[in-house]
MMTF fields as JSON, N, C-alpha, C and O atoms, coordinates in Angstrom:
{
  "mmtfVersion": "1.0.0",
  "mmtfProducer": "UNKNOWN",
  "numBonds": 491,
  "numAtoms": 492,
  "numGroups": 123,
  "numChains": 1,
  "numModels": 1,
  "chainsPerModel": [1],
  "groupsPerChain": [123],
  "chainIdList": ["A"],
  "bondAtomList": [4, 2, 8, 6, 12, 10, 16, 14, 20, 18, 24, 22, 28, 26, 32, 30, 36, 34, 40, 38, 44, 42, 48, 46, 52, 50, 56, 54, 60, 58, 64, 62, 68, 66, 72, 70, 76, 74, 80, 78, 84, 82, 88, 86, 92, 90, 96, 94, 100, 98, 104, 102, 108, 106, 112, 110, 116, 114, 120, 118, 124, 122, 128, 126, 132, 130, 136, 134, 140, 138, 144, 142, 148, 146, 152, 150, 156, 154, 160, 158, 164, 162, 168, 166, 172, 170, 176, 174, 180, 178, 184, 182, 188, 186, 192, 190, 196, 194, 200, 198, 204, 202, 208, 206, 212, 210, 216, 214, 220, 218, 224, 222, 228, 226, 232, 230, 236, 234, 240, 238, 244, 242, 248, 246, 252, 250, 256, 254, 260, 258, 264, 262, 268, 266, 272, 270, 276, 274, 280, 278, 284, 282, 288, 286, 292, 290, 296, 294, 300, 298, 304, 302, 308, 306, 312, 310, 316, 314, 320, 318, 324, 322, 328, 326, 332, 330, 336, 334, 340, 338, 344, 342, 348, 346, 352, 350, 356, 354, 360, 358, 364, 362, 368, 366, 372, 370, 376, 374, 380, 378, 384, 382, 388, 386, 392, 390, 396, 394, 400, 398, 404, 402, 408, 406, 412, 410, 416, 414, 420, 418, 424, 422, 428, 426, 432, 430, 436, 434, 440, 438, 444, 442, 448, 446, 452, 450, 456, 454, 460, 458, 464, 462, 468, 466, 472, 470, 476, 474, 480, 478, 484, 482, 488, 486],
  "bondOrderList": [1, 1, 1, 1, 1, 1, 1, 1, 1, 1, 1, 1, 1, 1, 1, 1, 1, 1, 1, 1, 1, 1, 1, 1, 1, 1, 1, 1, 1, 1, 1, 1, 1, 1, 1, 1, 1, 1, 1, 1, 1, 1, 1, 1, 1, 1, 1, 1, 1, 1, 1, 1, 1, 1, 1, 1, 1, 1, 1, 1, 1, 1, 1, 1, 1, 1, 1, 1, 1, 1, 1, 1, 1, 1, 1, 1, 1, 1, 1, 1, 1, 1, 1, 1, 1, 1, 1, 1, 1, 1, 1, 1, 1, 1, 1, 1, 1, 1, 1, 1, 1, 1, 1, 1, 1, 1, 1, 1, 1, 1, 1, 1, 1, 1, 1, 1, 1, 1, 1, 1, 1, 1],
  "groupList": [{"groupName": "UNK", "atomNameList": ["N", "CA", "C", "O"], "elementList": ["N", "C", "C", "O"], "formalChargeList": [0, 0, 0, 0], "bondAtomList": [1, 0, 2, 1, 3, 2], "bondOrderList": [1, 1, 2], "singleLetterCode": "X", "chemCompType": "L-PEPTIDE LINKING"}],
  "groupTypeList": [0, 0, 0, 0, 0, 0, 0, 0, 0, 0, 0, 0, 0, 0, 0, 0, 0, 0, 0, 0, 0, 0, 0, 0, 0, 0, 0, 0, 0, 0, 0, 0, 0, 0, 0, 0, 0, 0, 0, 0, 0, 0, 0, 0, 0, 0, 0, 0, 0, 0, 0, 0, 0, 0, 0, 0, 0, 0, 0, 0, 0, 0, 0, 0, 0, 0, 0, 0, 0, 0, 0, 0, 0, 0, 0, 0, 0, 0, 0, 0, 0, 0, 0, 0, 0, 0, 0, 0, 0, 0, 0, 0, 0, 0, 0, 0, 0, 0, 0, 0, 0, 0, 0, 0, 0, 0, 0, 0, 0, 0, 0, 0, 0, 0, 0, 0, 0, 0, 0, 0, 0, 0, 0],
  "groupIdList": [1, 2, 3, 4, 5, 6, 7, 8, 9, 10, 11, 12, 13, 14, 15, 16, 17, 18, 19, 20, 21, 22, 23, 24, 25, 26, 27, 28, 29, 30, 31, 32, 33, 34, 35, 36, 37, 38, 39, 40, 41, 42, 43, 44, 45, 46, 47, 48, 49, 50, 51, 52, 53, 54, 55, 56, 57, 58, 59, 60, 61, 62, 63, 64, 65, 66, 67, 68, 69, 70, 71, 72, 73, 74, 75, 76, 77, 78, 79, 80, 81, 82, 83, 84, 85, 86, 87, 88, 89, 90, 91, 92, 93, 94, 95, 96, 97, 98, 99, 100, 101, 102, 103, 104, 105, 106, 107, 108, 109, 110, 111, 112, 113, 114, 115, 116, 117, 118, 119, 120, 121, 122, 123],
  "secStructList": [7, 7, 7, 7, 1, 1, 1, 7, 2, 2, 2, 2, 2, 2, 2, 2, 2, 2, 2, 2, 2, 2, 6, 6, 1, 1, 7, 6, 6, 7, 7, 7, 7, 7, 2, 2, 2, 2, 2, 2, 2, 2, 7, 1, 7, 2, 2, 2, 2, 2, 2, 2, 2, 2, 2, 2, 2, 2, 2, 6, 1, 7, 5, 7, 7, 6, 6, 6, 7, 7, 5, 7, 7, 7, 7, 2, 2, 2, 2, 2, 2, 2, 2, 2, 2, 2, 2, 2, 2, 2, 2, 2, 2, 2, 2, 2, 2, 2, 2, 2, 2, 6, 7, 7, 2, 2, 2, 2, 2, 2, 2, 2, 2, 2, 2, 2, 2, 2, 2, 2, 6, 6, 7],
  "xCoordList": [31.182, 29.745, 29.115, 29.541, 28.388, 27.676, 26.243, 25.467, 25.94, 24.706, 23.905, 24.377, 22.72, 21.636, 21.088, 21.19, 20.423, 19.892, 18.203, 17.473, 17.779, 16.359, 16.306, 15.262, 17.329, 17.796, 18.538, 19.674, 18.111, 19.575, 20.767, 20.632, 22.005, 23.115, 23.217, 23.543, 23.06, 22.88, 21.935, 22.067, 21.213, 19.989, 20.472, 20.283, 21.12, 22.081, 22.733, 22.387, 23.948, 25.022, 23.952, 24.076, 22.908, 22.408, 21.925, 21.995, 21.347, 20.973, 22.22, 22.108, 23.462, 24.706, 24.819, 24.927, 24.75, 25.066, 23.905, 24.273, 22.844, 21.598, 22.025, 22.179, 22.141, 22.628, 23.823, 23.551, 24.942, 25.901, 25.454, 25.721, 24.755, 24.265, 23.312, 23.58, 22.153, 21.103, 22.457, 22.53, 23.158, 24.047, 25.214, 26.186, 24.92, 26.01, 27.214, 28.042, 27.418, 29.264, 29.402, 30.462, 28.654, 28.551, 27.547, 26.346, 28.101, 27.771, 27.638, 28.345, 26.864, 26.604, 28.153, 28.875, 28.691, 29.952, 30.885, 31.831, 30.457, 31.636, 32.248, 31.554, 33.207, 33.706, 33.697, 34.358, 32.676, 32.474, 33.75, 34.24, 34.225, 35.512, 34.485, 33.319, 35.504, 35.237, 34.636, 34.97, 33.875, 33.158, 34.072, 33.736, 35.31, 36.202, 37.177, 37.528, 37.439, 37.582, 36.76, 36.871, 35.843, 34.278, 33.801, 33.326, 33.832, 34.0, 34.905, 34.609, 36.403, 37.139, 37.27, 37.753, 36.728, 36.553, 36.059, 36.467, 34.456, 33.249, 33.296, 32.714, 34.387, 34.715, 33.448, 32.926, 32.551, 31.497, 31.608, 32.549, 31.311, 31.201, 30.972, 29.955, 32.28, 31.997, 30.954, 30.811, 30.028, 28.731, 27.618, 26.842, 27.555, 27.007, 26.915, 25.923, 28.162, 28.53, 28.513, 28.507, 28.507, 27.898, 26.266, 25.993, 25.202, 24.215, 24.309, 24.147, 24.502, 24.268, 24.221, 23.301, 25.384, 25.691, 25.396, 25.602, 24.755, 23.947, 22.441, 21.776, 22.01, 20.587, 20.308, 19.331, 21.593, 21.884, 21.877, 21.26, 22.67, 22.46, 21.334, 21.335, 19.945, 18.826, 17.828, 16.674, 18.345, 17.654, 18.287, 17.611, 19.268, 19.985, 20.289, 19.957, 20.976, 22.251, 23.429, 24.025, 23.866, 25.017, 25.378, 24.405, 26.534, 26.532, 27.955, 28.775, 28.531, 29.999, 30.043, 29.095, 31.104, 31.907, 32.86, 33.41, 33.419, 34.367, 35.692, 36.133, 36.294, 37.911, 37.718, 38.828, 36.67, 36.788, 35.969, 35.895, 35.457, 34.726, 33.71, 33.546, 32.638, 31.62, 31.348, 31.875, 30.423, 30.051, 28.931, 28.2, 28.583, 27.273, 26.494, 27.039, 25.564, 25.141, 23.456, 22.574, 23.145, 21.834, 22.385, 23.462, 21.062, 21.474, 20.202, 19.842, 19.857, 18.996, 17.614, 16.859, 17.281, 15.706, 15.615, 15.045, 16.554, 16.532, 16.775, 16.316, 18.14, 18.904, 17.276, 17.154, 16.524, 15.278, 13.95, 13.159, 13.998, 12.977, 13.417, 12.571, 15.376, 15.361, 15.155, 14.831, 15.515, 15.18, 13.775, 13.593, 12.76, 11.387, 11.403, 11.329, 11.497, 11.161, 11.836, 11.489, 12.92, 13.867, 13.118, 12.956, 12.358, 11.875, 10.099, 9.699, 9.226, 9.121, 9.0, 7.806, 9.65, 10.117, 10.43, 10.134, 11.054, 11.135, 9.997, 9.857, 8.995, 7.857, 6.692, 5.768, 7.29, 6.229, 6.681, 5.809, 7.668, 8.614, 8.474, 8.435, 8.334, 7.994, 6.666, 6.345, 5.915, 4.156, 3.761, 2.598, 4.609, 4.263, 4.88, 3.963, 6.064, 6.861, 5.418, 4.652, 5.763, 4.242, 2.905, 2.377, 2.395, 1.455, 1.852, 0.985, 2.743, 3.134, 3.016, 2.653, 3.287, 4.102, 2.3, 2.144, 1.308, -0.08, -0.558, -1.501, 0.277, -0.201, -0.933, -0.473, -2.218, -2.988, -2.245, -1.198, -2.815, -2.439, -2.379, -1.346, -3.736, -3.552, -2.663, -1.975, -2.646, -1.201, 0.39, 1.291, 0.456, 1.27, 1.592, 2.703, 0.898, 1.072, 0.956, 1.1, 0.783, 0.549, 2.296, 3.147, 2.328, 4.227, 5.071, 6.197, 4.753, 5.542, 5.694, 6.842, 4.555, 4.273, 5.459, 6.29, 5.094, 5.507, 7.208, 7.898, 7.815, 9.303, 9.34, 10.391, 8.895, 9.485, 9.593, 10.685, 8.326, 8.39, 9.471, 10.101, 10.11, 11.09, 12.39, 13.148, 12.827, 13.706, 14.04, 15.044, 12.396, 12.597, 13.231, 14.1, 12.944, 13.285, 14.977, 15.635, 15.366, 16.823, 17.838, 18.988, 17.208, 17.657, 18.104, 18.442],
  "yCoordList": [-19.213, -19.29, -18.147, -17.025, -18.224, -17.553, -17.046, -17.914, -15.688, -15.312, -14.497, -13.7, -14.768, -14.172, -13.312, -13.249, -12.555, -11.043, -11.204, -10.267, -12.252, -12.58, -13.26, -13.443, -13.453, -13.943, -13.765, -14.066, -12.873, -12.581, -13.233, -14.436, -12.871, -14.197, -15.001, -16.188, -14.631, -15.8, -17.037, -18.197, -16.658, -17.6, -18.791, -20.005, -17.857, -18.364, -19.793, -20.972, -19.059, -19.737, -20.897, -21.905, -20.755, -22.062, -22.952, -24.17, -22.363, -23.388, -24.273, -25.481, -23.526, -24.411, -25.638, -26.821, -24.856, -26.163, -27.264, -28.438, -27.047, -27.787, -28.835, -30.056, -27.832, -29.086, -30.167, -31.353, -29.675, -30.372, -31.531, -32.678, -31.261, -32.078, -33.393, -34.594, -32.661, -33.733, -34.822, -36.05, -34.085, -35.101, -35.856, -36.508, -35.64, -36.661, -36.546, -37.32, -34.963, -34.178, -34.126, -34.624, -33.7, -32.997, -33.895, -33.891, -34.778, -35.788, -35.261, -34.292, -35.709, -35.57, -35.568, -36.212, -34.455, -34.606, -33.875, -33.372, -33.808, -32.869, -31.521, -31.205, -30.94, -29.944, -28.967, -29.253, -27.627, -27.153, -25.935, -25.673, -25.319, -24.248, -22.891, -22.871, -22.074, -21.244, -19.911, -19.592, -19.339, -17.853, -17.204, -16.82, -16.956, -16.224, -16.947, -16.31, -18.153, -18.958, -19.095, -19.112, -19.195, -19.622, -17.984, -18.006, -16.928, -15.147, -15.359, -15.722, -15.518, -15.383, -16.05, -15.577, -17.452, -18.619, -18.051, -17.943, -17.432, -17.074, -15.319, -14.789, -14.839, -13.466, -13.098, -12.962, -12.823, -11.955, -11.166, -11.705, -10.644, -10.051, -10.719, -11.392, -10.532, -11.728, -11.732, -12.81, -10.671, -10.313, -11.187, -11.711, -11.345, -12.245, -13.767, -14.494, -14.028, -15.439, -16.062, -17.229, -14.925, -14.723, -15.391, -16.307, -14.422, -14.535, -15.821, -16.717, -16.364, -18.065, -18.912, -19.715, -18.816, -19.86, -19.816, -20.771, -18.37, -18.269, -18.91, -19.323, -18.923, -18.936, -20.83, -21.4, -21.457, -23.058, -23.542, -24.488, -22.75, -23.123, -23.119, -23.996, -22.028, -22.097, -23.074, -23.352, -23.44, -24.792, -25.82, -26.791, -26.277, -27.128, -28.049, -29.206, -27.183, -27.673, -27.867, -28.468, -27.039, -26.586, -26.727, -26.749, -26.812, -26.836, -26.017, -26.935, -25.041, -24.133, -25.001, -25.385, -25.16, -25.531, -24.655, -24.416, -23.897, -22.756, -23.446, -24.375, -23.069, -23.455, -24.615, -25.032, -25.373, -26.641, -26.233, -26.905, -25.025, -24.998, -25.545, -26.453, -25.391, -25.746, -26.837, -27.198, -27.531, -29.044, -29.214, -28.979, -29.871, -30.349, -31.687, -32.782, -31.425, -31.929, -32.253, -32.549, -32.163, -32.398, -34.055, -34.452, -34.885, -36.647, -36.431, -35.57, -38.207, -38.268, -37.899, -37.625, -37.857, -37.527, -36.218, -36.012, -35.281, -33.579, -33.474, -32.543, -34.867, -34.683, -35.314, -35.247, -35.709, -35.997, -35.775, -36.159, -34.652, -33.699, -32.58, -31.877, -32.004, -30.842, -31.171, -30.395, -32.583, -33.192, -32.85, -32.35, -33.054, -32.899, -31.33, -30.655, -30.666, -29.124, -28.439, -27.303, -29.155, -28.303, -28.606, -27.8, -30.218, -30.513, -29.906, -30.047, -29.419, -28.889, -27.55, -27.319, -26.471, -25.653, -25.538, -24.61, -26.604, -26.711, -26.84, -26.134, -27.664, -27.686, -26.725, -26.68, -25.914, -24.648, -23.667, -22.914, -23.545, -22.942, -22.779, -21.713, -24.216, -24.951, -24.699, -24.132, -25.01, -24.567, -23.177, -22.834, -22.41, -20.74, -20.806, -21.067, -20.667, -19.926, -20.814, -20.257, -22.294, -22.34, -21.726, -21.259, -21.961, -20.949, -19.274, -18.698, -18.764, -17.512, -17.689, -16.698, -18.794, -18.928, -19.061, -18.812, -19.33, -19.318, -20.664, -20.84, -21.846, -22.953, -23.85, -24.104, -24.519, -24.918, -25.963, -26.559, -26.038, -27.156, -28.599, -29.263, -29.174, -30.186, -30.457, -31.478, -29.493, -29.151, -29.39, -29.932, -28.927, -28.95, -30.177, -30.484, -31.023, -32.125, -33.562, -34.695, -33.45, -34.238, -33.592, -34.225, -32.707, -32.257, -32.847, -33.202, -33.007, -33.554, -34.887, -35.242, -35.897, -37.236, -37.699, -38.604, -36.773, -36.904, -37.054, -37.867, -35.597, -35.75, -36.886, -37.458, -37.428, -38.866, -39.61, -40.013, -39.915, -41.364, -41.339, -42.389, -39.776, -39.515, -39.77, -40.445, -39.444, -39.835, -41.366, -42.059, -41.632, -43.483, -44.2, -45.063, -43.96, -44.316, -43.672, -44.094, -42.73, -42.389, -43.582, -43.91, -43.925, -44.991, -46.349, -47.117],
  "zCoordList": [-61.77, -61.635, -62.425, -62.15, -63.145, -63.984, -63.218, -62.819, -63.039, -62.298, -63.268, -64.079, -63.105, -63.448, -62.657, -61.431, -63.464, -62.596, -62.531, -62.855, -62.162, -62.17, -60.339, -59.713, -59.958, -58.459, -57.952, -58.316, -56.265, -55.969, -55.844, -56.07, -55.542, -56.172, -54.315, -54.344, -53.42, -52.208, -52.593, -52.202, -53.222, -53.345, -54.77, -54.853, -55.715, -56.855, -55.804, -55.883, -54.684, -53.973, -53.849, -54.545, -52.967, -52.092, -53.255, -53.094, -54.635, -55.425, -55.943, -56.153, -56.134, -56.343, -55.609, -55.934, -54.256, -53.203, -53.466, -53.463, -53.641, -53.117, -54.748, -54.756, -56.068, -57.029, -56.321, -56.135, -56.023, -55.771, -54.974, -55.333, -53.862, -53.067, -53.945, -53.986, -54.585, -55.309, -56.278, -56.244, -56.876, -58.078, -56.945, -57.327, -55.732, -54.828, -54.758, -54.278, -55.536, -55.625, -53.704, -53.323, -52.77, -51.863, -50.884, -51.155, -49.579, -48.83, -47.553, -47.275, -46.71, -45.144, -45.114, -45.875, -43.765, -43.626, -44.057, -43.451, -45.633, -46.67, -45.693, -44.727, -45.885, -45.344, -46.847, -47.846, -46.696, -47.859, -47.984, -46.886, -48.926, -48.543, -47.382, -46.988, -47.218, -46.007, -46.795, -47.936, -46.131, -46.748, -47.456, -48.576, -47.02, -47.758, -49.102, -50.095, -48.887, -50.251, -51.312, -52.538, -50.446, -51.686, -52.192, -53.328, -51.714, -52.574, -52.865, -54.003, -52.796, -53.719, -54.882, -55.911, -54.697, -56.115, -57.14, -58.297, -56.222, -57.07, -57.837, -58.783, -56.754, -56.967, -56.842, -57.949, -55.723, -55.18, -53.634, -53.052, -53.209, -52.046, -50.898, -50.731, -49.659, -49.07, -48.156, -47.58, -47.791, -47.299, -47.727, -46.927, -49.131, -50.036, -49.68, -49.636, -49.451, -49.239, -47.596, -47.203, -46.932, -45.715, -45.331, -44.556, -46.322, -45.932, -46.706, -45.877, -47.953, -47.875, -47.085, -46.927, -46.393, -45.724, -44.364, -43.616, -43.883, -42.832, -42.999, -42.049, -44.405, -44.991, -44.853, -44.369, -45.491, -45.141, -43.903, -43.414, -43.431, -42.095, -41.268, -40.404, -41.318, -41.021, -41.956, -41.629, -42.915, -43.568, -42.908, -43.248, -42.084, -41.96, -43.242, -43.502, -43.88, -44.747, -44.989, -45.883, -43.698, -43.258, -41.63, -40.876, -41.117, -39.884, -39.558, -39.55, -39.343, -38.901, -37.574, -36.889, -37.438, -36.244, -36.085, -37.16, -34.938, -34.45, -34.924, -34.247, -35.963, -35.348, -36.247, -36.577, -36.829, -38.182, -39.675, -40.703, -39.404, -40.779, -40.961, -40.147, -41.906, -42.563, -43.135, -44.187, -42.45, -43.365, -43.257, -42.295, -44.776, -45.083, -43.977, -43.836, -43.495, -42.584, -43.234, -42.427, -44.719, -45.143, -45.413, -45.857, -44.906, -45.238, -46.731, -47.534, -46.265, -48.052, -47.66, -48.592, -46.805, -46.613, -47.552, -48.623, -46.558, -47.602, -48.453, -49.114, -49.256, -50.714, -51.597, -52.821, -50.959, -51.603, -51.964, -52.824, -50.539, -50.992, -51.586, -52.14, -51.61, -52.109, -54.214, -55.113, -54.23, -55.505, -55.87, -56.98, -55.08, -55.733, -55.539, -56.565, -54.28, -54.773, -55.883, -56.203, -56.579, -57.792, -58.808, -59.725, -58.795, -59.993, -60.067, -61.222, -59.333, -59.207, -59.179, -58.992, -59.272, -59.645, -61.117, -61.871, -61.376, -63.353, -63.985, -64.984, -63.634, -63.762, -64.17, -64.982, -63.073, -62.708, -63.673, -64.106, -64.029, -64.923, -65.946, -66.56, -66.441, -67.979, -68.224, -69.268, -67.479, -67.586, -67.432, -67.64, -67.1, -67.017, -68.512, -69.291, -69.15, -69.878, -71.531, -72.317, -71.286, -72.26, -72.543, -73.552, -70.77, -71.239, -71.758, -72.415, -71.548, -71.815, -73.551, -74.185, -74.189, -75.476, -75.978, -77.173, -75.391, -75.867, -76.236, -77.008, -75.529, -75.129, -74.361, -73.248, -74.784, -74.166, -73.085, -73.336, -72.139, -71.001, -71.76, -71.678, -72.657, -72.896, -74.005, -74.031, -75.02, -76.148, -75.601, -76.24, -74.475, -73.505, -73.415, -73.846, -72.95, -72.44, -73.694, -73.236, -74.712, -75.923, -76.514, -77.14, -76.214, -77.014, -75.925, -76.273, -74.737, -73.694, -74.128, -74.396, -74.284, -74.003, -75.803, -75.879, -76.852, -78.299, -78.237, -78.853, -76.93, -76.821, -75.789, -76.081, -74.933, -74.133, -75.179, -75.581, -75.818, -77.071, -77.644, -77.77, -78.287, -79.265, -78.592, -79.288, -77.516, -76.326, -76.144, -76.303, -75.631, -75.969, -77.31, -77.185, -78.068, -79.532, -79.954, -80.905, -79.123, -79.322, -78.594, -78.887, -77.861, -76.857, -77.178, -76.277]
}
């Protein structure tokens, strides 16, 4: 896993999971590896990997069972809204870093509409 220093890396962990989940790698049920497998995979601190999966678990994304381990317990309602808040988020992303670049909103949106057409036509 590759981390960036713009987010702390728990928050990194939960966006992993939350992809895995949206692309359907990761199902109601799944049994995810254990805090100490998943720091050693990722080679981070297992304090780190701690507060993730404490942090999922207060989203209910997660559910620990004593003695069975960790499983994903988000169904599609959440695999569907965590879909719109990511996209979303790209969004907000894409429209800051433009305007940063000294692009008008509606410029913005005429280069958007120009790459779908061009997309369509690759097709």
């Amino acid at each position: 896993m590759d981390y960036d220093n713009s987010q702390p890396i728990y928050m990194q962990i939960i966006d992993e999971y939350k992809k895995s989940i949206i692309r359907n790698e990761l199902k109601k049920g799944d049994k995810i590896p254990s805090q100490r497998e998943y720091a050693q995979r990722v080679r981070v601190n297992p304090n780190t990997v701690q507060r993730a999966y404490r942090e999922m678990e207060n989203m209910n994304m997660v559910e620990t069972l004593r003695g069975q381990g960790t499983f994903i317990i988000a169904g599609e309602q959440m695999r569907e809204q965590m879909v719109n808040d990511m996209a979303g988020q790209l969004m907000r992303h894409f429209i800051s870093e433009m305007r940063s670049l000294g692009y008008e909103d509606m410029v913005t949106m005429d280069m958007l509409k120009q790459e779908f057409e061009s997309l369509e036509e690759d097709e």
